[in-house]
N, C-alpha and C positions, 0 to 999 in steps of 0.2 A: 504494500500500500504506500502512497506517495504522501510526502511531507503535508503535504494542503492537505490530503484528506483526513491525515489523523489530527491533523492539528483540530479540523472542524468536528470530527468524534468526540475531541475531546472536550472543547468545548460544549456540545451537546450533552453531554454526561454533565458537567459540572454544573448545569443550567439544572438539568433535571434535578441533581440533587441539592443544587442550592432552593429551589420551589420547594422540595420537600421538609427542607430545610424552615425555608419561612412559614408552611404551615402548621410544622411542628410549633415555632418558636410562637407563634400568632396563638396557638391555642394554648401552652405554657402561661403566655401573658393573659392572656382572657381566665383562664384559672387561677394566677395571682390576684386579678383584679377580682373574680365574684369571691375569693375568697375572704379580701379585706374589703369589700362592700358587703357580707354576707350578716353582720349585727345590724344594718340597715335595713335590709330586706325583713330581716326575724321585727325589727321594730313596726316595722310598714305593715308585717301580717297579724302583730299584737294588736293596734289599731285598726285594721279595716273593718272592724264591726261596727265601731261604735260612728254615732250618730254625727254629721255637719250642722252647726247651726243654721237654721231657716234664712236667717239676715247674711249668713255667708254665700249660702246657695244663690239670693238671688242675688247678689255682687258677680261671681262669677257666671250664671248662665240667668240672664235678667226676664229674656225669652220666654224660658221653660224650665225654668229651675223647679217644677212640681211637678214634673215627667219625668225629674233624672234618680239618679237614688241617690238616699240621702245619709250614706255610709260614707265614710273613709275611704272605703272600694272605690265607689266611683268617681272619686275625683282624681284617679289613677290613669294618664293620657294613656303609657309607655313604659315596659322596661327597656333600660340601657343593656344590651344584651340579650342573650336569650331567655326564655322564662324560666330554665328548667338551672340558670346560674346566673344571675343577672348582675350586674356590676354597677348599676344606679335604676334612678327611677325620676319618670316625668309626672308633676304634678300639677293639675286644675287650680289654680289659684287668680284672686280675684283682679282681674285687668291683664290675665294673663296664664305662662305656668315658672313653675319652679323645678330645675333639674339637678339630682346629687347624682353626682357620678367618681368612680374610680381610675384614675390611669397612670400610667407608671412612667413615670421618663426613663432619658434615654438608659441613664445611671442603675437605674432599677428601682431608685426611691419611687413612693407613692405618691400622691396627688389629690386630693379628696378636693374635689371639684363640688360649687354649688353654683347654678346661672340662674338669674331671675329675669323671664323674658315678657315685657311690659310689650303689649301691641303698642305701631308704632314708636316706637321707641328702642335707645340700641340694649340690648344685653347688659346687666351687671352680671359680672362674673365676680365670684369670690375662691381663693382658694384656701384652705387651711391647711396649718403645719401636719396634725395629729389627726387620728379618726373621732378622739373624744371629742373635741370644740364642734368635728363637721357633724357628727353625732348635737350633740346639744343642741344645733341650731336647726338638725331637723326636728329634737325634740319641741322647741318655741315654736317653730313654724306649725305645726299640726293643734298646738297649746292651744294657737288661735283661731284657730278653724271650727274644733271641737266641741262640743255639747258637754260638758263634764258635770 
C-alpha cells in the first residue's frame, strides 16, 4: 500500500476513535453533571405536590391560570437533560422562567448555573461558587411561589 493511502487509513481510524472518544467523554460529563444536580432534582420532587398560590398562578399565566395545575409540577417548563438524569430544571415563573443548571468547565470544576429569563428583556445569569448557596436560592425561589 502507498504512502497517501495509509496515511488516509490512518487518519480515518483516528477520526473514528477520536468520535468515540467524545461520546464517551460527553456522557462521562453529563453523568458528573446529573450527579451534582441530582439534590436539586430530589428537592424539585419533594415539592411538586404541594400547592402554587392563586395570586402567583395568575402573574404567570394571567390567560388561564384556572386551567393549568396548580402544583409545583406544573410550573415545570423542562429538564436540563434527560429525565431519567437531569442536570437542571426550567421553571414557570412570573414574567417569565427561571433555569438551574449544572456544567463543568473546561478544568473539570462545576458551575451551578441559575438564569432568570424576563420576556423581553436580556437574561440574568447568576452563577455560584458551591451547590449549597445555588441550592438555597432555589430553596427562596419556590419559598415564594408556594402555598405553605
Amino acid at each position: 500500500m502507498n504512502p497517501t493511502l495509509q496515511k488516509l487509513r490512518q487518519i480515518a481510524q483516528n477520526s473514528t476513535l477520536s468520535a468515540e472518544d467524545m461520546v464517551t467523554r460527553k456522557r462521562e460529563l453529563h453523568a458528573s453533571c446529573a450527579e451534582l444536580a441530582a439534590p436539586l432534582v430530589q428537592a424539585f420532587r419533594d415539592v411538586q405536590g404541594e400547592f402554587v398560590r392563586i395570586a402567583m398562578l395568575r402573574r404567570i399565566w394571567p390567560d388561564d391560570y384556572d386551567q393549568r395545575d396548580d402544583h409545583v409540577a406544573g410550573l415545570l417548563l423542562d429538564w436540563i437533560g434527560p429525565e431519567s438524569a437531569p442536570q437542571g430544571l426550567k421553571l414557570a415563573m412570573p414574567g417569565g422562567s427561571l433555569t438551574f443548571e449544572v456544567a463543568l468547565k473546561r478544568d473539570g470544576s462545576a458551575v451551578f448555573t441559575c438564569v432568570r429569563d424576563t420576556l423581553g428583556q436580556r437574561p440574568a445569569m447568576m452563577d455560584f461558587a458551591n451547590r449549597d448557596d445555588w441550592l438555597e436560592f432555589f430553596y427562596k425561589s419556590i419559598a415564594e411561589l408556594v402555598e405553605l
